[in-house]
C-alpha positions as a LaTeX table, in Angstrom:
\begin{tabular}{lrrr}
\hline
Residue & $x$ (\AA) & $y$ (\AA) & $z$ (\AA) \\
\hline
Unk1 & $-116.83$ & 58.22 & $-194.90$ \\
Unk2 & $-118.30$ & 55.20 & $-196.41$ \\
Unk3 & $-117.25$ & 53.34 & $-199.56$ \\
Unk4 & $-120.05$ & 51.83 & $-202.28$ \\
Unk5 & $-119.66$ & 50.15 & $-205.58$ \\
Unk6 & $-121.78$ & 49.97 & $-208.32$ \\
Unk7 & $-122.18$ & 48.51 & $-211.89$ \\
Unk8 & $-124.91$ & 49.83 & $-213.86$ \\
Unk9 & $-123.48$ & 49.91 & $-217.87$ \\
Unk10 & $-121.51$ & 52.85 & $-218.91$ \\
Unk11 & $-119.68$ & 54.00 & $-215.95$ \\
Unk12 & $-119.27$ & 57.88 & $-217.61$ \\
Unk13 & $-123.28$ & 58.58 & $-216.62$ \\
Unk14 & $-123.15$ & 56.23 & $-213.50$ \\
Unk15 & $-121.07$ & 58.42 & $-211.89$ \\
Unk16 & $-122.34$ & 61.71 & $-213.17$ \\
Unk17 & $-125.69$ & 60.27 & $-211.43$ \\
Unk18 & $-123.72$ & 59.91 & $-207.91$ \\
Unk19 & $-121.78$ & 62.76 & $-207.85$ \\
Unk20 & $-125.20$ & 64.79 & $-207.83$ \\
Unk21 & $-126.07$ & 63.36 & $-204.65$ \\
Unk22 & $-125.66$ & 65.16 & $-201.26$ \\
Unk23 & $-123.71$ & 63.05 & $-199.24$ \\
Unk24 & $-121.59$ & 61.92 & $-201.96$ \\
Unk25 & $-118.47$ & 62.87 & $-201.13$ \\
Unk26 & $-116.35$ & 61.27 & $-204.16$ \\
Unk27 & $-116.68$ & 58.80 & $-206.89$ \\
Unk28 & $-114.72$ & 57.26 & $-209.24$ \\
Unk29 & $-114.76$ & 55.22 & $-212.11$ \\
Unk30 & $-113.19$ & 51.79 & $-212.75$ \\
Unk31 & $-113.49$ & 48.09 & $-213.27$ \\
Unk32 & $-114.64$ & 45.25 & $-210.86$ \\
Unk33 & $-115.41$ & 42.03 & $-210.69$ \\
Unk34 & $-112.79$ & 40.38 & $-213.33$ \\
Unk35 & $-109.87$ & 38.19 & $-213.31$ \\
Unk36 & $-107.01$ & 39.81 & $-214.66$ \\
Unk37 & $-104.93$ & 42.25 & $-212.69$ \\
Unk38 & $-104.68$ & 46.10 & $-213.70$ \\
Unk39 & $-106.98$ & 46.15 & $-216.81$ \\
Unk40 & $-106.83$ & 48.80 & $-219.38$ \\
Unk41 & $-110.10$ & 49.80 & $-220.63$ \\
Unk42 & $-109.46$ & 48.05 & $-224.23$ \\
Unk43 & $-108.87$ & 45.06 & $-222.54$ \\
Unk44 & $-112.08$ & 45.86 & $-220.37$ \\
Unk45 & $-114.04$ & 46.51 & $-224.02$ \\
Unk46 & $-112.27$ & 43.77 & $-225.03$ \\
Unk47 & $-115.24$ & 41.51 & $-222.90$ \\
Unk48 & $-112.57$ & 38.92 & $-222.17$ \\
Unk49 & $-111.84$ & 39.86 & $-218.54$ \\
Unk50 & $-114.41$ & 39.95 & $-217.04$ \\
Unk51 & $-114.54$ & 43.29 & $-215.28$ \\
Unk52 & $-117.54$ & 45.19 & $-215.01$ \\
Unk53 & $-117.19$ & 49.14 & $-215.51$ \\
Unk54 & $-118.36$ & 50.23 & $-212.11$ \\
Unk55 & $-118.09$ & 53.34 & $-209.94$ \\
Unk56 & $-116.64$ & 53.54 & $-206.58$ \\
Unk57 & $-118.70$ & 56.13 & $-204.06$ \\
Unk58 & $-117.44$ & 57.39 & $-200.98$ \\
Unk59 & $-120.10$ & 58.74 & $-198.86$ \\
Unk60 & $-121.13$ & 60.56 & $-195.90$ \\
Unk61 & $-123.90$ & 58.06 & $-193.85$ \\
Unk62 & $-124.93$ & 60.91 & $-191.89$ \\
Unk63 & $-126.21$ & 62.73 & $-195.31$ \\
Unk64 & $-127.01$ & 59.86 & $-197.41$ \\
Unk65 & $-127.53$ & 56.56 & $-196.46$ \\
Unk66 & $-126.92$ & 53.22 & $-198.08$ \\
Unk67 & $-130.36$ & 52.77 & $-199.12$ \\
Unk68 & $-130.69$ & 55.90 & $-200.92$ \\
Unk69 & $-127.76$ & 55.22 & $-202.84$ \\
Unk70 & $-129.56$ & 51.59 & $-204.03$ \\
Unk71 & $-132.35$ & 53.84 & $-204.79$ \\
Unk72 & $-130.37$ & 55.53 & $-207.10$ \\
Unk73 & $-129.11$ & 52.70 & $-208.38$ \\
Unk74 & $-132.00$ & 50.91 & $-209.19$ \\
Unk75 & $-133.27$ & 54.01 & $-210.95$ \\
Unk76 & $-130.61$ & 55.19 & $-212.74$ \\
Unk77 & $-130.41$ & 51.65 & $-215.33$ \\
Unk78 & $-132.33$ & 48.53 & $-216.65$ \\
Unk79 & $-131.78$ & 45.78 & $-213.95$ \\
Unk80 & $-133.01$ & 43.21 & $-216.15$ \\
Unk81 & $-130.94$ & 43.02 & $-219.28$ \\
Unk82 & $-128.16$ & 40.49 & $-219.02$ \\
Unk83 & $-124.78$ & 42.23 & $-220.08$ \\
Unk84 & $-126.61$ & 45.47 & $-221.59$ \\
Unk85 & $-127.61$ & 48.78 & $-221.39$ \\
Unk86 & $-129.26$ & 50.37 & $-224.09$ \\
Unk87 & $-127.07$ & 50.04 & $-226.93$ \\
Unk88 & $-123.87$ & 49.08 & $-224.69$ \\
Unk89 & $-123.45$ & 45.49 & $-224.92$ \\
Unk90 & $-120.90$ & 42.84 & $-222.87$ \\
Unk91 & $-120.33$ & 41.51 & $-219.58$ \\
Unk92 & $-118.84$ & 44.87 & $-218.90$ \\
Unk93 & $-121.80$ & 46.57 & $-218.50$ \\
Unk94 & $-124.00$ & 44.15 & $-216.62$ \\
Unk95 & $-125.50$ & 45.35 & $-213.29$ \\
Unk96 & $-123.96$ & 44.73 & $-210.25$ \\
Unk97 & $-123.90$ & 45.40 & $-206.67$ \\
Unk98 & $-120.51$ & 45.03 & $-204.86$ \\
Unk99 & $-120.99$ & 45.21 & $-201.46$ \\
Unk100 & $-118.20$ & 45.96 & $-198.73$ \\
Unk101 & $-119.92$ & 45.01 & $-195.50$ \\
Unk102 & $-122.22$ & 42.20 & $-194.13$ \\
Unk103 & $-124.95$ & 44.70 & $-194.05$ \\
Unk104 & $-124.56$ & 46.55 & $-197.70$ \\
Unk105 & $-124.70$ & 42.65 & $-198.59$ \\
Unk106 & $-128.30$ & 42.48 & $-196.66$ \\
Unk107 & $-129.37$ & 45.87 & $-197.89$ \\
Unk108 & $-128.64$ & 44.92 & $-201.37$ \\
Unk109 & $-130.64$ & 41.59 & $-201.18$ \\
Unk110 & $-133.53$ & 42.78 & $-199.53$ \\
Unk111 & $-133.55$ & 45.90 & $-201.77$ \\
Unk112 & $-133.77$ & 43.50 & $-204.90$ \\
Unk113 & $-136.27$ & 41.30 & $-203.58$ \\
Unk114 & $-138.32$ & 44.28 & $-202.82$ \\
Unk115 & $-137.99$ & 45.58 & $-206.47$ \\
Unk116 & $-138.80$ & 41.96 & $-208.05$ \\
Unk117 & $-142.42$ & 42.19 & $-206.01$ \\
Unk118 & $-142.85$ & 45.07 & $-207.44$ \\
Unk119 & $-145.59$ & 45.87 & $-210.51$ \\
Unk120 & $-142.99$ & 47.32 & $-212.85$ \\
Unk121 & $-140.59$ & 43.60 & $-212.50$ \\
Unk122 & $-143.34$ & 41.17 & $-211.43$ \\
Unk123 & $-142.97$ & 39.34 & $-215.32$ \\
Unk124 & $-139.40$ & 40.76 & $-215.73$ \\
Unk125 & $-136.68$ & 39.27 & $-213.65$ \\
Unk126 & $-133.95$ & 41.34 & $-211.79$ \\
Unk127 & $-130.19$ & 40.18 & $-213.20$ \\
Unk128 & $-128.02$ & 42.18 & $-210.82$ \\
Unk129 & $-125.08$ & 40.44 & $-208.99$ \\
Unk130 & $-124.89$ & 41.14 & $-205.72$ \\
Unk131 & $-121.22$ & 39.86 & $-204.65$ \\
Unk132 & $-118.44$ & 40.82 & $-202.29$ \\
Unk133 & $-116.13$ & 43.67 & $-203.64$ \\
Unk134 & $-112.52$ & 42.96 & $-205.04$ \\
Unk135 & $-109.54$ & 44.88 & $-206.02$ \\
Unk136 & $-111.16$ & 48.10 & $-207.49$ \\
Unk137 & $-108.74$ & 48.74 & $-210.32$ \\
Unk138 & $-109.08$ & 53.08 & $-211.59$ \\
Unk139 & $-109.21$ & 53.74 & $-214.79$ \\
Unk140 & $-107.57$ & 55.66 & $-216.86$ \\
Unk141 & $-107.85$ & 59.66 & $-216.34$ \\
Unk142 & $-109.80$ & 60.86 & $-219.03$ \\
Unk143 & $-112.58$ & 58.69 & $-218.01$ \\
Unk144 & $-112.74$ & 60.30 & $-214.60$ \\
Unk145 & $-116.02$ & 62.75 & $-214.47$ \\
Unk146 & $-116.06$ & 62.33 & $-218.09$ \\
Unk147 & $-119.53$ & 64.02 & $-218.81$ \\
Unk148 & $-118.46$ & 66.45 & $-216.88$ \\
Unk149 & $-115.93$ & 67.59 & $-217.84$ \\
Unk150 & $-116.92$ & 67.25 & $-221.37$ \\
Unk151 & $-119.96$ & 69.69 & $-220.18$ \\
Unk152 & $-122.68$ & 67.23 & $-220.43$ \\
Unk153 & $-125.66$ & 67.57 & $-217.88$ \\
Unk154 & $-125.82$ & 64.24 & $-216.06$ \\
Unk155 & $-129.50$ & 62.09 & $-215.97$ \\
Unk156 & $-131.71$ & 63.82 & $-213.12$ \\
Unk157 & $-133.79$ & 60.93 & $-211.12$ \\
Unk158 & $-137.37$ & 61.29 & $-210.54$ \\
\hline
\end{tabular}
């Protein structure tokens, strides 16, 4: 098994997303990327640590591989708002790519550069970090598989 980590806004639908994909053997839903230790998700909402909400994936590379999970990724939110998605606003929810290994870090970048060529973000630039991962920090329970287990049905990508 692999691990990934992703920040794409509200981490509740993020993960939904992921945990539809074959290969994806796990996820989980936390915060990343901030500067205080243990975070509770008021201090998270709070916009004053800043942690992104992200999801953790563990994955099977022989099923899915790292590029199909950026594919996901890219599809599944708005890479170029600045600390937003839709009507979620703060650092919290900016876009973000924490990679664990020299080549998720090369994936990631050349993935990115690949979408900013394209048509749809020619005149619209790209936003998302791409930076090394740190302490992954779980949140609290009831935000695990939230949609879920709240019976929602999850975005489907095209």
């Amino acid at each position: 098994m692999e691990k990934a980590t992703f920040a794409a806004g509200n981490f509740w639908g993020v993960e939904a997303v992921f945990r539809q994909l074959k290969g994806v053997t796990a996820t989980c839903v936390g915060y990343m990327g901030g500067t205080s230790e243990s975070p509770t998700y008021e201090e998270v909402c709070s916009d004053t640590t800043g942690h992104a909400e992200a999801v953790e994936v563990l994955y099977d590379p022989s099923q899915v591989s790292y590029d199909e999970l950026l594919e996901a990724f890219w599809q599944l939110h708005d890479p170029t708002t600045l600390n937003r998605q839709g009507s979620d606003v703060g650092s919290q929810y900016r876009s973000a790519i924490f990679y664990h290994s020299p080549s998720q870090n090369e994936a990631a970048q050349t993935s990115r550069a690949f979408l900013q060529q394209t048509t749809k973000y020619l005149n619209r630039p790209i936003v998302t970090q791409i930076c090394p991962a740190a302490t992954f920090y779980r949140a609290e329970e009831y935000h695990q598989q939230y949609l879920e287990k709240r019976g929602h049905k999850a975005l489907q990508l095209v």
